[in-house]
C-alpha positions, 0 to 999 in steps of 0.5 A, spaced: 304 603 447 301 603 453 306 601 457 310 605 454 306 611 457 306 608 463 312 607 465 314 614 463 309 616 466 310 613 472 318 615 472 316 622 471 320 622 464 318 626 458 318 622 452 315 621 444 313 616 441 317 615 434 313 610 430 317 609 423 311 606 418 315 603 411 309 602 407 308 595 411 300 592 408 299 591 415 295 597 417 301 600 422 300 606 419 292 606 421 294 604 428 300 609 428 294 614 426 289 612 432 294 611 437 296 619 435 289 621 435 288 618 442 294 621 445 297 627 441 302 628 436 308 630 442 306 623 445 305 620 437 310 622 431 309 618 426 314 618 419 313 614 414 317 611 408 316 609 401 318 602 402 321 598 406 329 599 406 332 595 412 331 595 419 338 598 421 335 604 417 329 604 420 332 605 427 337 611 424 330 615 421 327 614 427 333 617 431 334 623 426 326 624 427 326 624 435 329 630 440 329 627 447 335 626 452 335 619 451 332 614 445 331 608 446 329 603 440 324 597 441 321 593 435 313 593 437 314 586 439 317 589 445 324 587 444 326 588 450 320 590 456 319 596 457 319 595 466 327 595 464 326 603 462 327 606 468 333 600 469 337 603 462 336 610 464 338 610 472 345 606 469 345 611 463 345 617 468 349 614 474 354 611 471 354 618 464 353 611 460 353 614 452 350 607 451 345 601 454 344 595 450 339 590 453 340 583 452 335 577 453 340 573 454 344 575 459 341 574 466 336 567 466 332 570 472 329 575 469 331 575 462 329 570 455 323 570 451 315 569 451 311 567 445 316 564 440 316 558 437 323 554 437 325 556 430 325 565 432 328 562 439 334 559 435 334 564 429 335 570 435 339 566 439 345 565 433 344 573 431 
């Protein structure tokens, strides 16, 4: 979350923070908690589900939940890194993008991943 906030900040955007807790045992929902404690809940919203109901419908919850000009969706475990915010959001106003997608694949200079065994490396690269 920190780097979120701080690329933001350093683009000068405003933004929140859509954090979508399906009632996962992991403790999400206290981190989501205190991570809204520390920086409020305009930066930190948190929305809480009942059950787990699929990760497409966690994104579209989350959609419905946020107000800003651009929504950028990323799983907690960085999906895509957040240095590439200001990136997605100059091509989405220069270019009047409706959409920007990253993909970790596109471009081996500066693309791939780090941290994953070779079984998540496969599995994300046949999706």
């Amino acid at each position: 979350v920190s780097l979120i906030i701080e690329t933001f900040t350093k683009i000068q955007e405003q933004f929140e923070i859509v954090i979508i807790d399906d009632g996962s045992p992991d403790g999400t929902l206290q981190i989501a908690y205190q991570l809204q404690s520390a920086f409020g809940s305009k930066q930190i919203v948190i929305c809480s589900r009942e059950s787990k109901l699929g990760l497409g419908s966690a994104y579209k919850y989350g959609i419905q939940h946020a107000h800003g000009n651009f929504i950028i969706i990323m799983d907690a475990d960085f999906s895509h890194h957040p240095k590439y915010i200001p990136d997605m959001i100059q091509l989405q106003r220069e270019f009047n993008l409706d959409v920007v997608s990253g993909c970790r694949y596109k471009n081996k200079s500066n693309g791939g991943v780090c941290g994953w065994n070779l079984k998540r490396k496969l599995v994300s690269r046949c999706a």
